[in-house]
N, C-alpha and C positions, 0 to 999 in steps of 0.2 A: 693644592688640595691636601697635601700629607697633614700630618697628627691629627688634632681633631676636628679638621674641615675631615679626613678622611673618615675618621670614627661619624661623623655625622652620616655619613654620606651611606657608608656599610648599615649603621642601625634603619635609615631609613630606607631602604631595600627589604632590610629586613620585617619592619612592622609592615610597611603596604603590600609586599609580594608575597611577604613568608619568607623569602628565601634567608639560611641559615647565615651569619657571620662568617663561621668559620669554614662555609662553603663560598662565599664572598672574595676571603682573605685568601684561599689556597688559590683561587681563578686568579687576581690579581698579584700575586709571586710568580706564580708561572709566568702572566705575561710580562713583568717586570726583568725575567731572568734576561728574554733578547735583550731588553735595556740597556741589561747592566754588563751583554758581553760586547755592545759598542763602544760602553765606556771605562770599561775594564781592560778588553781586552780577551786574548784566548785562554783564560783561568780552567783551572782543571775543577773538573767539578760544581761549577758556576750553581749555587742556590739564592733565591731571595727571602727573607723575613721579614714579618709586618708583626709588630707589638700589638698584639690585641688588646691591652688595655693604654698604648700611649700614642698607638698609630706610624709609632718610628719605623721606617724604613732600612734594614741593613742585607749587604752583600757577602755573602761567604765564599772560601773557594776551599777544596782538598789539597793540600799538597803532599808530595813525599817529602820525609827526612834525610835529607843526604849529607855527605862529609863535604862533598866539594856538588858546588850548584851549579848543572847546568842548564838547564834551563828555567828562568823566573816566574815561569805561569807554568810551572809543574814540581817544581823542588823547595825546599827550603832549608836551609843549614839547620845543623843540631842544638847551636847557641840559641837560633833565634825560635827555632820549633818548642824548646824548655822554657822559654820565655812564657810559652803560651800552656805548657803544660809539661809539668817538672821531670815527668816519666816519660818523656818522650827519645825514642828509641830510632836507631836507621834504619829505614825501610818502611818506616810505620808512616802514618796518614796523619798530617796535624790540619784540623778545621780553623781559617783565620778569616778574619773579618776583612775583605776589600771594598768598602764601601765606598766610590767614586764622592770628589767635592762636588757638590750640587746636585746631586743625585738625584733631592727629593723631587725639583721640577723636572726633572726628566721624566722621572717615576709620576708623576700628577696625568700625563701625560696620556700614558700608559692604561694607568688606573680606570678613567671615566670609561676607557671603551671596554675595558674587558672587565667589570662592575657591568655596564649594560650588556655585552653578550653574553656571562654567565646566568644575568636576571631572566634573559628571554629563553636560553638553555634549560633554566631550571622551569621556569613557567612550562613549557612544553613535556617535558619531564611527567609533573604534575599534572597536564593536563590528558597525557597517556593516563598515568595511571589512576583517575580521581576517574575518569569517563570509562576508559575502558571495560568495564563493568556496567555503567549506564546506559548503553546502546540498548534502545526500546523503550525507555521512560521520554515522559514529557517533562518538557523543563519552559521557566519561562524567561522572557529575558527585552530587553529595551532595542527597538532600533536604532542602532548609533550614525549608520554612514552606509551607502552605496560604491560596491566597484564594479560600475559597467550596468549591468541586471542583477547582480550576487548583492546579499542583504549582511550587511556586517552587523549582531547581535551582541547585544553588551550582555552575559550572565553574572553578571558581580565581581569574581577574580578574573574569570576568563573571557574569551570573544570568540564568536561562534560564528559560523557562515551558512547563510542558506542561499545556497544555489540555484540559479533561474531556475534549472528543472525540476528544482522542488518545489518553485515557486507555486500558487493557485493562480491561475490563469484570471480570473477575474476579481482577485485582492489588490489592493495598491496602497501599500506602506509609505509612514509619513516617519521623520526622523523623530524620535521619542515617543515611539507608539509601542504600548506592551504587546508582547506577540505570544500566544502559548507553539509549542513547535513540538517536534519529535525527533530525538537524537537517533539519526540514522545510523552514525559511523563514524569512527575518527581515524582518519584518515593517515595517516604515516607517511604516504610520497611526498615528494618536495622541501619545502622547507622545514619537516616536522609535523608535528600531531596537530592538526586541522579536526574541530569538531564540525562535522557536519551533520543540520538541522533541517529538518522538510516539514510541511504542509500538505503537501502533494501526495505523500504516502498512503497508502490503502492502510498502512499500520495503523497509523494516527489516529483514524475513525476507532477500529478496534480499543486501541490503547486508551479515547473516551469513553466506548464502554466498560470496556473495566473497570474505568475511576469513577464512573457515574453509575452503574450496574451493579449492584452488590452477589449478584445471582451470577452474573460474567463474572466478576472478582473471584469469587468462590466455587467456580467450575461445577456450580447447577444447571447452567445453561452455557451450552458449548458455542461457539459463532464457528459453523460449518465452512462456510467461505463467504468473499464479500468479492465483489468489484465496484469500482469505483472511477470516474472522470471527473476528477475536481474542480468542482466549484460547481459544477453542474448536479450531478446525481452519485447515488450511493446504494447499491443493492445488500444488503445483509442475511446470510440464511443463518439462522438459532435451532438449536436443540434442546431439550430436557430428557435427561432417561427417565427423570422422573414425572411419572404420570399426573400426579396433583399441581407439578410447574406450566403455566403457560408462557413459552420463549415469547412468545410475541408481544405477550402485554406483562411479561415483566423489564422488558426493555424500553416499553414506551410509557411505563410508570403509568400511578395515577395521575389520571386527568391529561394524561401525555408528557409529565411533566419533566421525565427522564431525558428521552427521545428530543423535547423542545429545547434542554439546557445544550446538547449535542451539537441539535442544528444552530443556535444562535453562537457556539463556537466552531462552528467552519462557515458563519456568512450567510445561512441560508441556506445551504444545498440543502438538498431533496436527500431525504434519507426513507429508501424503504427496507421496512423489515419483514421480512421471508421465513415462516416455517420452513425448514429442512423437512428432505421426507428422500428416504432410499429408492423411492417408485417415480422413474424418471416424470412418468406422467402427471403425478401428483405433484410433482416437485414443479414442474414446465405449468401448472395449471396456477400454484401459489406464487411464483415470481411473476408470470401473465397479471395478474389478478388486477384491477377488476373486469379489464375486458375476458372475455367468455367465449372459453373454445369449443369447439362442433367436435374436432376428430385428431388424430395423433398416426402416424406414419414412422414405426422408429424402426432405425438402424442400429442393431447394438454393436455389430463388429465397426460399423464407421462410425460410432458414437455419434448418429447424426438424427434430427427428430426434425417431419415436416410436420408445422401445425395450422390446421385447415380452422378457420374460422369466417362469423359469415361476412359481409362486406362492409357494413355498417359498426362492425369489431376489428375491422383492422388497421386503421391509423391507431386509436386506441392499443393495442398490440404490439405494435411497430414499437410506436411514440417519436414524437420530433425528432426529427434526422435520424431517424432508425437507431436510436438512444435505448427505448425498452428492448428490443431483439439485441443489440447488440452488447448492453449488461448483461440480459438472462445468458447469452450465450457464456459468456465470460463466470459467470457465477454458476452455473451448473458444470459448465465442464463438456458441452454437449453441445456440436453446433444445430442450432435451429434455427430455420427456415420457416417462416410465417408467410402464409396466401390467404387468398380469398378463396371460398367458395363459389362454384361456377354453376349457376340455378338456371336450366335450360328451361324456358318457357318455349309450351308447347301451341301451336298455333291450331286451329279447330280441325283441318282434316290429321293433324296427329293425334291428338285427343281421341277423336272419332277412331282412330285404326289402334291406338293403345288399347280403348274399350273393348274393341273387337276382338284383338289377340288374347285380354283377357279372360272373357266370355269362353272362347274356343278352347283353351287351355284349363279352366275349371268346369266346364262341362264336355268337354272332350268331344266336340261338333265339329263341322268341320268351318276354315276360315269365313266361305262365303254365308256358311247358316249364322256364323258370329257376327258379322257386317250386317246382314239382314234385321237382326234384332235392335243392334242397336241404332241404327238408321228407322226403326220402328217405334223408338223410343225408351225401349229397355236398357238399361246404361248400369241396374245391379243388379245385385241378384233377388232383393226384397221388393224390384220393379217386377222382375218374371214373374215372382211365386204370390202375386196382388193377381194376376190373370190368368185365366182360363184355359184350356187346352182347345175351347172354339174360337178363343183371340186368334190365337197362332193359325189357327188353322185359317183362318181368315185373311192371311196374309201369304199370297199367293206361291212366295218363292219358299214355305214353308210347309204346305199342306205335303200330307204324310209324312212329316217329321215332328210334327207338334208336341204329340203323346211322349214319345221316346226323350225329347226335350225336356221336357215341366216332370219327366224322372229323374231327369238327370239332376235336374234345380234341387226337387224336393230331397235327392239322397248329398247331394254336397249340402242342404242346408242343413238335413239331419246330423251328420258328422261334426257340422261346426268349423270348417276349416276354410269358408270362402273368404277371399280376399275382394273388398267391392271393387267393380270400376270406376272409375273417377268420369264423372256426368260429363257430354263435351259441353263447351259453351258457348254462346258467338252465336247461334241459328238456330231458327225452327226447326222441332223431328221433322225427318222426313219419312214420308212414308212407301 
C-alpha cells in the first residue's frame, strides 16, 4: 500500500469521512512505531514518518553521542554522529534514520487497520460534537438495516439508532423507507457516541408543533403539557396570555390543516388538543370533552378529582381500555377517577311517603295529616290551594284541621318558597 497506493488511500478517507490527512498520517506513524520496534529492534527513541507528499515511509531513533559505544540501540560514536550533523557534541542526541529493509510491507500492514480505527475514532468524534447540541431537533434519515428490533438509520455522514423502545408500537419499517425521528440523546457508553432517535417520544409530537405551529414556534401559545401512547392517542393542553390568540384553533390551522399535516406524520394517531386552564375543574371538563360531566369531588391535598357523570356518558369518558381517563390523568397532573351516576328510581309506596314527608315539612302538619292528603289526591301545593277548606273538611281523618291547613298553603304560597311534591305514579288516589 505505501507511496501512492498510501496517498490514495489517506485522500480518500479524507473527501468521504472528512477526516483530515495529517490526522490520518499521525494515526498511522504511531501504529507503525510497534512495527518498526519488531523490526528494528530496542532503538531508543523509536519514531515513524510518512511524506505527506511522497507517502515514503522512514524509521528514526535518538541516540546519545559517546566516545566509546556501548550499547548499539542507545549510543553512537562521535565520527559517525558528525557524519549526520557536523556539530555534534558528547552527550548530545543525534536523530538517525533506521529504516528496517522492507519495511514498507510490513508498514502496509499496519496502515489499513489503523487508517480504519482512526476513521471510526474520528467519525465518533464528530458525531459528539456535530449532535451534541442537536438533542431535541428532528432530523431525517433512510432505513438502512435491523439489529434485532433497533432500526439502524442512514443520516448522510452519520448512522443513527432507534431503539425498540422508541419504537411506535404500531409502525413497521421497511429497509429505504424515510423516517422523520427525534434526536433523543447521544449516547457516550460503550463503544462511543451513539445517536439515539425516537418516535415514541412525547417530545416529537411537541417538536411537530413547533415546526408546523408558527404561534408554538414563537411562544404565543405555550403547549402546558401533553401525554401521549404512541400510535394510539395524543392529549395536548395550549395556552395564550394573549387574549385575541385562540390555542386551540391556531394549532389546528385553517380548515384543520396544521393539526392534519401532524397526524399524517405520526400514522394517524388521534391528536387531541386541550385548552389549559388553572381551574382543575375547567381543565378536567376540556380534556373530558365531548362527553358531559354532572359533578366534581376534588381533593386538593391528594391531587385526586372523582368525576360523576351520568351513565350514558361514561364509556365516552373513560374511552377504550380506559385510554381517555387514563391520558387526562397523565396530562393534568391529577389522578381522576370517573363513575357513573347512581339514579335511584323510586317505586309508588316511596313516591307516595316522599310526597308526604314533603307536604309535612312545608306546611308544618303533622306526618299522618301529610299522608292523608296526598292519599287524597293532593300531591302539590297548586293541588291544595285549587280546594276548599269544605274539601278537607270532608275528608274524615281531617275535619277540624282543614282551616289551620289551607293557612298554612296560602301563607308558604304567599312567601314563594314551596318546593312541589313530585305526583306518585303507578295507581289510582285513593281516598
Amino acid at each position: 500500500m505505501m507511496k501512492d497506493e498510501l496517498l490514495a488511500v489517506l485522500e480518500y478517507w479524507e473527501r468521504e469521512k472528512g477526516v483530515p490527512k495529517a490526522v490520518l498520517i499521525a494515526a498511522v506513524e504511531e501504529a507503525l512505531v510497534a512495527a518498526a520496534k519488531k523490526s528494528v529492534g530496542p532503538a531508543r527513541d523509536l519514531r515513524v514518518s510518512i511524506d505527506p507528499k511522497t507517502g515514503i515511509v522512514r524509521a528514526f531513533a535518538k541516540l546519545v553521542v559517546a566516545e566509546k559505544v556501548l550499547s548499539k540501540h542507545d549510543q553512537i560514536t562521535v565520527a559517525d554522529a558528525r557524519r549526520i550533523r557536523a556539530d555534534a557534541e558528547i552527550a548530545q542526541e543525534v536523530e538517525i534514520e533506521v529504516t528496517p529493509t522492507g519495511f514498507g510491507r510490513i508498514a502496509a500492514q499496519y496502515a489499513k487497520q489503523a487508517i480504519l480505527m482512526q476513521v471510526r475514532k474520528y467519525e465518533k468524534e464528530l458525531i459528539f460534537k456535530e449532535f451534541r447540541d442537536r438533542v431535541g431537533e428532528i432530523v431525517s434519515g433512510i432505513v438502512r438495516r435491523f439489529e434485532r428490533s433497533d432500526v439502524r438509520i442512514d443520516l448522510g455522514k452519520y448512522e443513527a439508532v432507534m431503539p425498540n423502545r422508541e419504537r411506535v408500537p404500531t409502525e413497521e419499517y421497511q429497509i429505504g423507507d424515510r423516517v422523520s425521528c427525534y434526536v433523543k440523546a447521544v449516547d457516550q457508553s460503550g463503544g462511543g457516541p451513539e445517536i439515539i432517535l425516537s418516535r415514541a417520544d412525547a417530545q416529537f409530537v411537541i417538536r411537530l408543533f413547533r415546526r408546523e405551529v408558527s404561534e408554538v414556534s414563537d411562544g404565543t401559545v405555550e403547549i402546558k403539557a401533553i401525554a401521549r401512547e404512541p400510535g394510539f392517542r395524543t392529549k395536548l393542553a395550549v395556552y395564550s396570555r394573549d387574549e385575541k390568540v385562540d390555542p386551540v384553533g391556531a394549532c389546528v390551522g385553517l380548515r384543520g390543516q396544521r393539526v392534519k399535516n401532524i397526524v399524517r406524520e405520526l400514522n394517524n394517531e388521534k391528536v387531541d388538543i386541550i385548552r389549559w386552564d388553572p381551574n382543575i375543574k375547567v381543565y378536567l371538563t376540556n380534556a373530558l370533552a365531548p362527553a358531559k360531566l354532572k359533578s366534581f369531588d376534588v381533593n386538593e391535598v391528594g391531587r385526586r378529582v372523582k368525576v360523576i357523570v351520568s351513565e350514558d356518558q361514561l364509556s365516552l369518558a373513560i374511552g377504550k381500555r380506559g385510554q381517555n381517563a387514563r391520558l387526562t390523568s397523565r396530562l393534568t397532573g391529577w389522578q381522576v377517577d370517573i363513575d357513573a351516576e347512581h339514579v335511584i328510581t323510586l317505586g309508588f309506596d316511596e313516591k307516595v311517603a316522599a310526597a308526604a314527608t314533603r307536604f309535612a315539612t312545608i306546611l308544618a302538619i303533622s306526618p299522618e295529616h301529610a299522608m292523608v292528603l296526598v292519599k287524597s289526591g293532593f300531591h302539590t301545593l297548586e293541588d291544595l290551594l285549587q280546594a276548599d277548606v269544605a274539601d278537607l273538611e270532608s275528608i274524615p281523618q281531617l275535619t277540624g284541621h282543614a282551616a289551620s291547613i289551607m293557612d298554612a298553603a296560602r301563607a308558604v304560597a304567599a312567601r314563594g318558597t314551596e318546593t312541589p311534591a313530585e305526583p306518585p305514579k303507578g295507581k289510582s288516589d285513593e281516598t
